[in-house]
N, C-alpha and C positions, 0 to 999 in steps of 0.2 A: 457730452451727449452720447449717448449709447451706439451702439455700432446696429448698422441698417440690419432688420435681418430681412429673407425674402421665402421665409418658413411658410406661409401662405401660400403664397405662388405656387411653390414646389410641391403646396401637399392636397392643389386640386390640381396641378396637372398641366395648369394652363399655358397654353401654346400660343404662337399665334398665327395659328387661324380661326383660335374660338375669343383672339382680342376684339370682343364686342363692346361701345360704351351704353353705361343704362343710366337713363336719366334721372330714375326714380330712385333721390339719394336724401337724406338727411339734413336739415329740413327740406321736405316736399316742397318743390316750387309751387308759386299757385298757380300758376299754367304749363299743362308741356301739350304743345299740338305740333304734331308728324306734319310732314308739307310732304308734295311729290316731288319725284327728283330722286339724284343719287344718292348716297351718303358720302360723306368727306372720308379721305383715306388720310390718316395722322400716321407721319415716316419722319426718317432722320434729313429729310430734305425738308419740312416746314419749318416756315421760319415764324415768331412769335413778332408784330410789329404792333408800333403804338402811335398814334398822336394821342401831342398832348408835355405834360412839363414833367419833374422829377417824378414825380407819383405817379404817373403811370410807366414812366421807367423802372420803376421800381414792379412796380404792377406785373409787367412785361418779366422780370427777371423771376421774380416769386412763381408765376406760371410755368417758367422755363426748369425753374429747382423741381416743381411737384412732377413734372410731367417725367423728368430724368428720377426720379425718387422711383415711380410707379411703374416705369418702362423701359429703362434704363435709355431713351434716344434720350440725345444731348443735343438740343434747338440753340440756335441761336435768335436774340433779340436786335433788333433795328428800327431808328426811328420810323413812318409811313412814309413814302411819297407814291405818286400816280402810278408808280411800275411795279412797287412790292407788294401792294395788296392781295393782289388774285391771286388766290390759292392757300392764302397764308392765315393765320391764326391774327384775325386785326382787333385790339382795344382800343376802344376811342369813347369819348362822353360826348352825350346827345342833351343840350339846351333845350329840346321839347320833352324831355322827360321829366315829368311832375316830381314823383319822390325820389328823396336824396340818395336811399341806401337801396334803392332798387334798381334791375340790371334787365337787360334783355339780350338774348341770346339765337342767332341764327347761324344753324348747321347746313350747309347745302356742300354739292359735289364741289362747288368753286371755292370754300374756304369758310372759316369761322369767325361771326363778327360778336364782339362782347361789347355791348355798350350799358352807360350809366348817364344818368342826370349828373354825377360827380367819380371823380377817382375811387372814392369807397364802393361807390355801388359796383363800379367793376369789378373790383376785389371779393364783392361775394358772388360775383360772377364767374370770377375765375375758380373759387371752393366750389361751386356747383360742379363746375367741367374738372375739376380735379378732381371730385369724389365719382366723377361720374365714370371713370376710365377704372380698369382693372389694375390686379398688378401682374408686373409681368418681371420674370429677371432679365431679357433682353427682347424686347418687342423690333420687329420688323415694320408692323403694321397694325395700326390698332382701325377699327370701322365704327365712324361716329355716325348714325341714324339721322338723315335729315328732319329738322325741328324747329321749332321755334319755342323758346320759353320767356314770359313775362314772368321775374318775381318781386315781389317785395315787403319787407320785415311787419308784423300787425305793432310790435312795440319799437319806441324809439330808447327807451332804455334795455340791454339786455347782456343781463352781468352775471356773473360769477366772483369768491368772496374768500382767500384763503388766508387763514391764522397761522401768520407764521413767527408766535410769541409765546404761545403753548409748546409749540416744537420750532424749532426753527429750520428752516429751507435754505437753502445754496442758491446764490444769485443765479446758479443756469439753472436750477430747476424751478424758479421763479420765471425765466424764459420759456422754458419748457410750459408750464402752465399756461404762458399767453400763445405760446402755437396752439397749445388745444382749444383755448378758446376760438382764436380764428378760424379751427380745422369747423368747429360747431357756431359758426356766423354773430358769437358773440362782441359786444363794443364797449363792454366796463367790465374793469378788474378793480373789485374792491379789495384794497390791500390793507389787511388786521396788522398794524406794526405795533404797538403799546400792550400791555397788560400786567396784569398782577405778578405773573411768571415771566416776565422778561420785557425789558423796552431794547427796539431793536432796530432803533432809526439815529446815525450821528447827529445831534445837535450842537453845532460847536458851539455855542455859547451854555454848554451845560454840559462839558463830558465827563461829569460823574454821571450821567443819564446811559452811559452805555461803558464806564468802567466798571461804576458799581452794577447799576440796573438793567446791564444785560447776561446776565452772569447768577445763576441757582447755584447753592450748596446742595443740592439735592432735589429728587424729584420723588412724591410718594409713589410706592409699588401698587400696581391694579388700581381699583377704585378705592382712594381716598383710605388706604387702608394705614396703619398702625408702622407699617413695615415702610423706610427711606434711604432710597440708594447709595446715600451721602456722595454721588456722582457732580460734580461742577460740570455745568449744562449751558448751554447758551449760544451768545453770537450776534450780530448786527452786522446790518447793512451801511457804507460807509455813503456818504455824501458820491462821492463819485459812482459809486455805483447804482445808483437809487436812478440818479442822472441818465446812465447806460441804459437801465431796464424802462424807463419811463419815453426816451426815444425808440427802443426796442418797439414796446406797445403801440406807441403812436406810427410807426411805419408797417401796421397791420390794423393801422385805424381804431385802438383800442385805448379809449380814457382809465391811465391809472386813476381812481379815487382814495386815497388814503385816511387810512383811521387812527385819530389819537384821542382813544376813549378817555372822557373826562366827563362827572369827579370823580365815578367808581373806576373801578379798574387799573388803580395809579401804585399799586404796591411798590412795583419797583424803582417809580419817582421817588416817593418817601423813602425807601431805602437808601437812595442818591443823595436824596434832599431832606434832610428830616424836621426843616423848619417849613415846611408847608401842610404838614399835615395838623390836626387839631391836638393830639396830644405830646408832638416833639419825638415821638417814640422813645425808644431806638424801635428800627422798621427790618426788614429780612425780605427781600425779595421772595415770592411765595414759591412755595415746595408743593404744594397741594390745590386741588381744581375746585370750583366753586366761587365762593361771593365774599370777600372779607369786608370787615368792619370801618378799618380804616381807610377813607377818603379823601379828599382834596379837602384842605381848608375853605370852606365857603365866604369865613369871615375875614380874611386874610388880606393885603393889597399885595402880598405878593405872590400870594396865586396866583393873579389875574395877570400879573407883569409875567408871571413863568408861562403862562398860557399864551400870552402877546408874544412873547420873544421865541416861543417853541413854534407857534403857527408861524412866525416871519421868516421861519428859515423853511415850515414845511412848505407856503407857500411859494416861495423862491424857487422849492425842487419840481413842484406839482402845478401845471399848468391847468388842471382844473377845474371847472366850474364849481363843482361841489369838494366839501371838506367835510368827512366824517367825524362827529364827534362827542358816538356814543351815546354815551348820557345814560345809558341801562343798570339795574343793578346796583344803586348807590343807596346803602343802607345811610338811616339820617341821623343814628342813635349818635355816635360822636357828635352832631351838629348838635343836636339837643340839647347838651351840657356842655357845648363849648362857648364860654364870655364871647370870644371871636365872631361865632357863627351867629350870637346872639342880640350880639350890638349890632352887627349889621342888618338882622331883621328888623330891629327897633328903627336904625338909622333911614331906612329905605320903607321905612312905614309896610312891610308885608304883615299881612293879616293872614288866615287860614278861609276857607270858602270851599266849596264847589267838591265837598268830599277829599280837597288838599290839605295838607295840614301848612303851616308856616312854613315848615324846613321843606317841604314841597316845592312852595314860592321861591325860596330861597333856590333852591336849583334853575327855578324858571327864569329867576333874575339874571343867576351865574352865566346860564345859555345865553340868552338874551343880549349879554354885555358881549359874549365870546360872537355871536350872531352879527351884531351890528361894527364889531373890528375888521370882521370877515368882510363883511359889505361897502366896505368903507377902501378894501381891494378891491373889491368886484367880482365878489368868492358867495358863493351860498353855503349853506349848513346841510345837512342829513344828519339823522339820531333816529336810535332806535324809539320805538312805540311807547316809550317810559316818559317820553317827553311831553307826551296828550295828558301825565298825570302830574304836571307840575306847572298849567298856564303857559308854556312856551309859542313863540310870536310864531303866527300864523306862515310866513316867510320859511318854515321851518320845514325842510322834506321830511317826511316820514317813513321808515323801512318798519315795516309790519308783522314782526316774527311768531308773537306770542297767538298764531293762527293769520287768518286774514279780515278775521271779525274789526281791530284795531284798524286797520288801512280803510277799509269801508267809512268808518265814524271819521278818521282824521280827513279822509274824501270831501265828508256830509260836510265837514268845517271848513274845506276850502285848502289844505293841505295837499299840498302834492305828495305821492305816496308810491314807493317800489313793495311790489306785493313778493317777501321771503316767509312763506310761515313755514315752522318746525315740521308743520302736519305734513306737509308736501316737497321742503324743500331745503331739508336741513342733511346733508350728505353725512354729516358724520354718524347716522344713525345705521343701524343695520339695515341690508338690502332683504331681509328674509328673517319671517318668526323663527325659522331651524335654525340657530345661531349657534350651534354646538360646534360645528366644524369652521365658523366665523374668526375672525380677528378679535382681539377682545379690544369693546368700543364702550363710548357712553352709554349707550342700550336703543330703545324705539325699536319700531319696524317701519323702514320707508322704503316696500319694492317697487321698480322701474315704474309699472303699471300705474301705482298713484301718482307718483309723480307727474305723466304722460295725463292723468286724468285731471290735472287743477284747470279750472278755470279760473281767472287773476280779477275780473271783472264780476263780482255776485251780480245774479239773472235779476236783482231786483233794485239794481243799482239805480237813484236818476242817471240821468245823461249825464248833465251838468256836474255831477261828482265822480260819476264814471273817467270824464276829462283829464280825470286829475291825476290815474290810474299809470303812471308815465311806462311800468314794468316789472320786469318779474324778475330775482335772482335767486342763484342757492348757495349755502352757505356750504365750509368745510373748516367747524371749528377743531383745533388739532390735539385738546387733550390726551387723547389715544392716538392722535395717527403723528407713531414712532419714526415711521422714516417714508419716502419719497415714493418706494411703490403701493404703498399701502395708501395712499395723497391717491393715488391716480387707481387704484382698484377701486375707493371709495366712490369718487365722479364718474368712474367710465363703466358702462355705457349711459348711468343716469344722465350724463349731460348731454349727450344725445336727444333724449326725451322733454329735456328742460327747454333745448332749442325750437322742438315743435311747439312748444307751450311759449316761446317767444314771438316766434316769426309766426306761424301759422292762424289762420284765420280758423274757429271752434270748430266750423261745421264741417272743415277739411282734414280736420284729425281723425286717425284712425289708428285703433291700436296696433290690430293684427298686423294691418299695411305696415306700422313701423316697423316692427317684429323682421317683418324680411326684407325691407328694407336699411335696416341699421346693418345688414351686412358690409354697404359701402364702409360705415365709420370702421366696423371691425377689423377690416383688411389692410386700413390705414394704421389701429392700435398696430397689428400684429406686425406689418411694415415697419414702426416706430421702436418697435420692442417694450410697449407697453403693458404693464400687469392692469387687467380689467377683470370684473366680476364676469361669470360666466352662468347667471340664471335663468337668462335665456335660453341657454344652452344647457338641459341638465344633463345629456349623456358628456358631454364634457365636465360639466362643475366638478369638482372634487376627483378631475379624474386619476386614477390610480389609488388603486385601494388602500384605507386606512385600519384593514383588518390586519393580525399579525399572520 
């Protein structure tokens, strides 16, 4: 982890007697109402107590980390009894509170109570009063505003999505990623492990899956150009540690969801495995970004067995509910001409219909069989919106990329759907049409603004399909993004924006208001020593001249 810095602090000045907390922090609660009374004075005499079981001890400590992070006091945590509460910072969950991930918060002169319906709601009750507080390099005294705040999240899904098989990430800066999500009140990390350039998960019952296929002889130069670095590139994540990060998440109340895209996107399987694909190859782990040709064998029985035995172990590591599995981007031309692919459409009686062709069918079967193994754990599927083109069972989540037009129709059908479209929520695209002075990325424009602007739900949705609408996430696919700060200039401060587009209810958004309120997240980036986009900030963006 990077070393603290406290560059902010020092370069407004802030003392403390201007340690003021503001409430109005990222995502906007949907209630802050002032009460009469003192405000609470936060010193190195409060103590942080909790009822309640490990999670909210745990609870109690993560409070005690931010608050020493931002102020430098060092609080001490204790369980509650009848004599430590008055005065003191008390967490406790309230059984009269309806929803799960929602918190309430009362500030008076006699002390700070956070309460939840469950341990999680606390938890974003405590990012509320974390973000709410300054930073300071050694506070005395911070002055919390007597208040009361009701909040709680509009979606029950609200994710974020990092590829880390285009480039690959370092198990702490996979960590690193799930504090930013909890810093922005998120609860799914969709984890990209599999692709054409790299498989990047231990299977032990298949480790040529990460001797051979996590491992490039090269990677192309710029886009897709002519020019190959002949660099040996790669990396994987070992069983043990998949294990660490996925407790990590879940003690910040964050469901890892993992992806092992199938049947496109398997390059580096068939380089591993070259009896699974339809023409035997020989196969090469891919050097170059895009869609290639060769697929999973459809026709195969032991694809289906390499699919059972790869998901028995992801499921082993991944607790849950959902298993991502792709499904985008499977060109069908090998299926076409392969005896393989062809006997099993005859065998399985598929027909072509509904604008699918047979090889269509043939995927929706593939799904289908991969769907019902899953279920048969107790495990649901997710696939991209490629799935609505090949018949796949209605049991099937839908992630909505190719816009939000696709999530609507899979809606209409009764599909449950996480609304990511490209238009609004694909980070790897540029923040700004001026992209000269830019990173060099896949291309688009997706500034903060739009992003802050999606609405997840179309105004013409029925109800009844609307229902189905479970959440919004954004992606960060990695073909450009070379190394770790450039992951985190990408997302920040877009995820900020993403979050009010989770938790926030439409008619409480505001742009401007975010504008000066996304101050709180930035003083936490700057705190963290994190590289963010600054076009909110244009007398900063670029600062220091690139004249000669």
């Amino acid at each position: 982890m990077r070393k603290v810095m406290m560059t902010l602090a020092l370069a407004l000045g802030l003392t403390a007697a201007a340690a003021n907390a503001d409430y109005r922090v990222v995502p906007l609660p949907r209630e802050i109402a002032a009460t009469k009374g003192g405000a609470y004075r936060l010193n190195g005499e409060t103590r942080i107590v909790y009822l309640g079981d490990a999670d909210m001890a745990r609870n109690a400590t993560f409070l005690a980390e931010y608050i020493a992070e931002k102020t430098g006091m060092k609080l001490t945590t204790a369980v509650a009894d009848k004599k430590n509460q008055r005065g003191n910072i008390v967490l406790r969950t309230d059984a009269k509170m309806k929803e799960a991930e929602g918190y309430h918060i009362e500030v008076s002169a006699r002390g700070i109570t956070i309460s939840g319906a469950t341990a999680q709601g606390v938890f974003y009750g405590i990012q509320t009063l974390r973000k709410s507080l300054p930073v300071l390099a050694q506070a005395e005294e911070v002055t919390l505003p007597a208040v009361v705040i009701n909040d709680a999240p509009r979606f029950a899904y609200r994710g974020m999505h990092l590829d880390c098989s285009r480039h690959f990430f370092s198990a702490d800066f996979v960590k690193q990623y799930i504090d930013m999500l909890a810093l922005h009140n998120m609860n799914r990390f969709h984890w990209h492990l599999t692709e054409d350039q790299g498989w990047n998960i231990e299977i032990k019952k298949y480790p040529r899956l990460t001797e051979v296929g996590a491992w490039r002889s090269g990677t192309t130069v710029g886009r897709n150009s002519d020019v190959d670095d002949h660099v040996r590139y790669g990396g994987f994540y070992t069983q043990e540690q998949v294990r660490d990060i996925v407790k990590y998440a879940a003690d910040r109340y964050i469901t890892i969801i993992p992806e092992i895209d199938m049947p496109g996107h398997m390059l580096a399987a068939l380089a591993a495995y070259p009896e699974l694909g339809c023409t035997g190859g020989p196969y090469e782990v891919g050097h170059y970004w895009g869609v290639y040709r060769d697929i999973l064998c459809g026709g195969n029985p032991k694809t289906y067995q390499f699919i059972k035995d790869v998901l028995d172990e992801v499921c082993d590591l991944f607790p849950s509910e959902y298993i991502h599995i792709g499904g985008d981007e499977a060109p069908k031309m090998r299926w076409e001409k392969c005896p393989k692919c062809q006997q099993m459409i005859s065998d399985k009686g598929i027909v072509a219909g509904n604008k699918q062709s047979k090889e269509d069918r043939l995927q929706g079967y593939f799904a289908t069989e991969v769907q019902k193994y899953l279920a048969a754990k107790g495990r649901k599927i997710i696939g991209w919106d490629e799935l609505l083109e090949c018949n796949v069972d209605q049991s099937a989540t839908i992630m909505s990329w190719r816009g939000a037009e696709p999530g609507a129709q899979a809606a209409a059908l009764g599909h449950d759907v996480i609304m990511t479209p490209n238009s609004h929520a694909y980070f790897d695209y540029y923040q700004t049409a001026n992209n000269h002075n830019e990173p060099l990325l896949i291309g688009g424009d997706l500034p903060i603004e739009k992003t802050y602007s999606f609405e997840p739900i179309p105004e013409v949705t029925p109800a009844e399909a609307g229902k189905h609408i479970l959440g919004v996430q954004a992606n960060l696919w990695s073909e450009y993004i070379v190394s770790e700060s450039l992951a985190e200039y990408q997302v920040l401060p877009r995820m900020g924006a993403l979050s009010e587009v989770q938790w926030m209810q439409p008619a409480q958004k505001n742009f401007k208001s975010f504008v000066k309120r996304v101050e709180c997240l930035r003083a936490i980036y700057e705190l963290k020593g994190y590289t963010y986009a600054k076009h909110l900030w244009p007398e900063e963006h670029l600062k220091g001249s690139r004249e000669l």
